[in-house]
N, C-alpha and C positions, 0 to 999 in steps of 0.2 A: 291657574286661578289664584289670585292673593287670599289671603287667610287676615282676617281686621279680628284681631282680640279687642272683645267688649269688656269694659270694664271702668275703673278710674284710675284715667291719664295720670293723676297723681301720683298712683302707687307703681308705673312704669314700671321705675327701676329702684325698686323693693325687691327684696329675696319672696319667691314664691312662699306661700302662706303653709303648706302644706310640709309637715315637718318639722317645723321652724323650732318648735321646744325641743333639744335637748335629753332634757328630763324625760324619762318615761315613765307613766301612771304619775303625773303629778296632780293628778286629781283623785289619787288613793283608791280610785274603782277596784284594783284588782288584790286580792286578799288569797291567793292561791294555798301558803301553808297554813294560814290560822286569822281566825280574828278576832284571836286575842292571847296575847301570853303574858304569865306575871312571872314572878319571881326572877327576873334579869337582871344579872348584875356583871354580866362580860359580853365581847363585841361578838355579834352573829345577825344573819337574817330572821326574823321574827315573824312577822304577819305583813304589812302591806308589801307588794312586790314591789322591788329594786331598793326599798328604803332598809337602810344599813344602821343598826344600833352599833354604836362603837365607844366602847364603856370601858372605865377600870376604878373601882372606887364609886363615891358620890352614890352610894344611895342602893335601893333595890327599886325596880319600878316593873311594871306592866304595859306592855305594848299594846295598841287594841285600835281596831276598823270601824269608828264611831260614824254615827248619823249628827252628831255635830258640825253644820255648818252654817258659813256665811249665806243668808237669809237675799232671796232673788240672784244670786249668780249663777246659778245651774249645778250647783256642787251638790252630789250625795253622800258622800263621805269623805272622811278626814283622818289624821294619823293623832291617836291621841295617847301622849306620855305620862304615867300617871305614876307619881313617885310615893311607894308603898312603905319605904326603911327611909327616913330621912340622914341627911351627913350633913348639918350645918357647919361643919369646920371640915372642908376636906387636906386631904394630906398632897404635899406639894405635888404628885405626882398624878393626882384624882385628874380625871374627863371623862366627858358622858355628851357626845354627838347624835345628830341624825343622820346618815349622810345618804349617797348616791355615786357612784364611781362611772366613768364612760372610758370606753373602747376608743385607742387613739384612731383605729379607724374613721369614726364616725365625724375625729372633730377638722380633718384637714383643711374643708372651707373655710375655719377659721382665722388658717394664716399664721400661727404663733409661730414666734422665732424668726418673723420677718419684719421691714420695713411698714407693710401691709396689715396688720395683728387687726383682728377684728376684735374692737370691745363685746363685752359681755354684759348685758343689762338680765339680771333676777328677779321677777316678781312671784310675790304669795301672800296668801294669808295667810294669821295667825290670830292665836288665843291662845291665852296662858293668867292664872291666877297672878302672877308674879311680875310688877309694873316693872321696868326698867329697861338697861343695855345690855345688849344681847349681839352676837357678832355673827356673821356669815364668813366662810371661808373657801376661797378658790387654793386647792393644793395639786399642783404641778407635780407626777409621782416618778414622769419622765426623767425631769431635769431637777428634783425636788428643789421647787420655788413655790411661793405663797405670796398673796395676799387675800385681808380678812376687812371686812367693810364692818360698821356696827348700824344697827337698826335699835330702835324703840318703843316698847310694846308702855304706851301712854295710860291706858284702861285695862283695868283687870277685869278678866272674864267677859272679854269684850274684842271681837272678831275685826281684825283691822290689815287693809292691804298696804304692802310696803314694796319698795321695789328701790333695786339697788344696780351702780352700772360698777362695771370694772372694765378700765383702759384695758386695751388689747397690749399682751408682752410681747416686744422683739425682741426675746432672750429665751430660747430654746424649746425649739419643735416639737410637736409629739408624734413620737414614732408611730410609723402608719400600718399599725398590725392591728390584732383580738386582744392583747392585754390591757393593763389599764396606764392609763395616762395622766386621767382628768377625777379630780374628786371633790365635790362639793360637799360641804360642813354646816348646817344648824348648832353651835354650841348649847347645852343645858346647861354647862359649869364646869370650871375648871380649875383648878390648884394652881400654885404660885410658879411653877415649871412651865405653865404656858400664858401666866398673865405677868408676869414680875416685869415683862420689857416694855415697849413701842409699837403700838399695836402697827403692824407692816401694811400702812394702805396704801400703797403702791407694790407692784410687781417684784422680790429680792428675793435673794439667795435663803432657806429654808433656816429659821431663828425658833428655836420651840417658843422660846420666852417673848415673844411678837404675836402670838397666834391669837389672842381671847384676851387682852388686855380690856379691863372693862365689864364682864363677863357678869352678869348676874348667878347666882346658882338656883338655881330651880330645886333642889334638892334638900332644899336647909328648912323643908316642912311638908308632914305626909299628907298636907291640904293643897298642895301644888298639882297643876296642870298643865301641861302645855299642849295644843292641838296646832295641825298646821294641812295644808290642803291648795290647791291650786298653784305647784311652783312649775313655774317657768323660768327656763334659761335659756335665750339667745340671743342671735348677732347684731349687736349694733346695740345701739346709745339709750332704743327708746324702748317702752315694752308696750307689747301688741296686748288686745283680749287673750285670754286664758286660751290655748287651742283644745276643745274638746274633739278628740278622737271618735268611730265608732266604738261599744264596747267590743267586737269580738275582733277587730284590730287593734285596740291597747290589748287583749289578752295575747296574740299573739305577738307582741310585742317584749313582753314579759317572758313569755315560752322559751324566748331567745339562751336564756339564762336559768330558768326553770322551772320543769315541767311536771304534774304532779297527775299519777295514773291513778292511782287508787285512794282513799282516804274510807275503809274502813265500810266499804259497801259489798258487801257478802251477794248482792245481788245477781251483779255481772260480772264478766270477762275481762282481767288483765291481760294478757296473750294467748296464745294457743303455743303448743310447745310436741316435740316427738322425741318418743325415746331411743335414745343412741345407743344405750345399752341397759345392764338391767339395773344401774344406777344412775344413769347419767340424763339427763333432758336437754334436748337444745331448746332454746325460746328464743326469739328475734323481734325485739320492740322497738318498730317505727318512730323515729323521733320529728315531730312535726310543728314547730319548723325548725328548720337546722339548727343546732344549738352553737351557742361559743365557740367551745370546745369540746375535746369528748367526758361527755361529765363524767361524775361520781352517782353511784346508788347511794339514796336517802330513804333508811329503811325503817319501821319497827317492827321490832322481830319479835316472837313469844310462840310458846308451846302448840303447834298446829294452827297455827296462825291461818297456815294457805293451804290449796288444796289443787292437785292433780288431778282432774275426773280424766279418763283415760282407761279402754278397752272394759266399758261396764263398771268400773271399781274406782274409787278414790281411796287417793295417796295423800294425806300428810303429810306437811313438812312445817318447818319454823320461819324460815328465811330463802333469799335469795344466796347461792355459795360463789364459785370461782363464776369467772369470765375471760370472754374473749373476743375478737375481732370487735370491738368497738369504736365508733365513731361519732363525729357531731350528728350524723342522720341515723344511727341506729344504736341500738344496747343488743350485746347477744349474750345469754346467759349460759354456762354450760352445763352445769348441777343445782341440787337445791343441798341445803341443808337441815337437819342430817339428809345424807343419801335415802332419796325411798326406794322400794323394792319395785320396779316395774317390767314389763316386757318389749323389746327392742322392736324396735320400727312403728310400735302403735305410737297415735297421738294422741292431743286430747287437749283440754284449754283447763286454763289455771286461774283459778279467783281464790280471792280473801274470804276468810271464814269467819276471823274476829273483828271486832267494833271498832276494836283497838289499831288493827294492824293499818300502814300506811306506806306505799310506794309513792316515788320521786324519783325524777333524776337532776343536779345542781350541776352548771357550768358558771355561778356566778364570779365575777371579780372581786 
């Protein structure tokens, strides 16, 4: 029996709909470590998931998961930059990005490093206090090449979509593994080391002094803003509607890179764990869905933080200690820190005691 896909004939031979961004959470839905941190003045993960601050110089600023947005597009929240220490004179060597990094895995339909290179068309909004040019940047981390396109924020304080394409490169692949490859750039401002050249808007060889020619600084007053929300990056020339995800599919999406068990609720159950001996606990935390790679623990630790309830009595402890057998689908812990005093073969299940305290686990690139 034939099979007739309903649909519009025109969109035939269009790449299916489903997936199509790139970007993950570019609609800032998911806020897994925080929403909201200030005092940033170096490059780390902060609050929205996947989006990467990457600073040195240029200011102190606050990261935060604002309900500012663009008004009828479906957006509930946004990435918003809020620069707290201003540096209206940065030193040649000052930057302050937003970025997103991808898995060369994920881009191989794109073709790079062939004949065939599929263009890249970015769209998003933005708002920002601070009228002017402002740069986007595709950096190639495979083959370190770059190009940087410039966009124009026309209206201050004032929500405006832009959308940007970059020619596909036939000049070198990205290798088809977990690592990174691909990393996209928002500039906030930059020093004379990445704007002094030719802004590279074509596909070349890796120029720091090419990167943010143009660059406005957002930083050169603690009245500045910049928010940003709905980005998309995929294949081809044109850019589609925003794709909105389900939420608890962008959350798992996210998880990929990481996964946060606990955040300071004394109520419930982190794992269940058995004593190995009269210091030692094993615990084995299911990692759901597979991560990266096999992560790191992201901890806050403090004086009896966590607790062992186990054969009638609870145990004490501060932290998470050694480990082992670990992989992208599981954590196995082998002790706590300090050692508590327990009795071998009982078990028992392990939660947070304080506000404060905080379990993760990070695979991100």
């Amino acid at each position: 029996m034939a099979i007739t896909r309903i649909g519009n004939p025109a969109l035939a031979n269009v790449r299916e709909p489903n997936f199509r961004n790139i970007v993950i959470n570019g609609d800032m839905s998911q806020s897994q470590r925080s929403t909201s941190v200030s005092g940033i003045t170096g490059t780390g993960y902060n609050t929205v998931d996947r989006f990467k601050n990457i600073m040195s110089g240029l200011g102190t600023w606050t990261a935060s998961q604002s309900t500012d947005v663009p008004t009828g597009q479906g957006f509930a929240k946004s990435l918003k930059m809020d620069c707290t220490t201003a540096d209206a004179s940065p030193a040649a060597g000052d930057y302050n990005l937003v970025a997103q990094i991808f898995e060369g895995q994920m881009l191989q339909y794109l073709k790079k490093g062939t004949s065939s290179a599929e263009s890249l068309t970015l769209s998003f909004w933005v708002k920002a206090t601070k009228t002017g040019t402002n740069i986007c940047e595709l950096y190639d981390a495979d083959n370190a090449r770059q190009i940087s396109k410039s966009y124009t924020i026309s209206s201050a304080n004032t929500w405006e979509k832009k959308t940007i394409t970059f020619p596909g490169d036939t000049t070198g692949a990205f290798t088809n593994d977990n690592a990174e490859s691909l990393q996209l750039h928002f500039f906030l401002g930059a020093g004379s080391d990445r704007t002094s050249g030719t802004l590279s808007t074509t596909w070349s060889s890796f120029t720091a002094a090419d990167r943010a020619v143009g660059q406005v600084n957002h930083a050169d007053s603690t009245s500045n803003e910049w928010y940003i929300t709905g980005v998309q990056l995929e294949a081809g020339s044109v850019a589609t509607d925003f794709e909105f995800l389900p939420h608890d599919v962008n959350l798992q999406r996210c998880k990929r890179y990481y996964q946060l068990f606990d955040d300071g609720d004394a109520t419930s159950a982190i794992t269940l764990g058995t004593s190995y001996n009269s210091t030692t606990v094993y615990t084995v935390i299911p990692l759901h869905p597979e991560m990266r790679t096999q992560p790191s623990i992201d901890q806050v630790t403090g004086t009896n933080y966590y607790d062992y309830l186990s054969n009638g009595s609870s145990h004490n402890f501060d932290s998470f200690g050694g480990s082992t057998g670990n992989s992208t689908n599981k954590f196995m812990r082998l002790n706590t820190s300090p050692n508590i005093s327990t009795t071998a073969g009982h078990s028992g299940w392990i939660k947070s005691l304080s506000s404060s305290a905080y379990l993760a686990f990070d695979s991100e690139l």
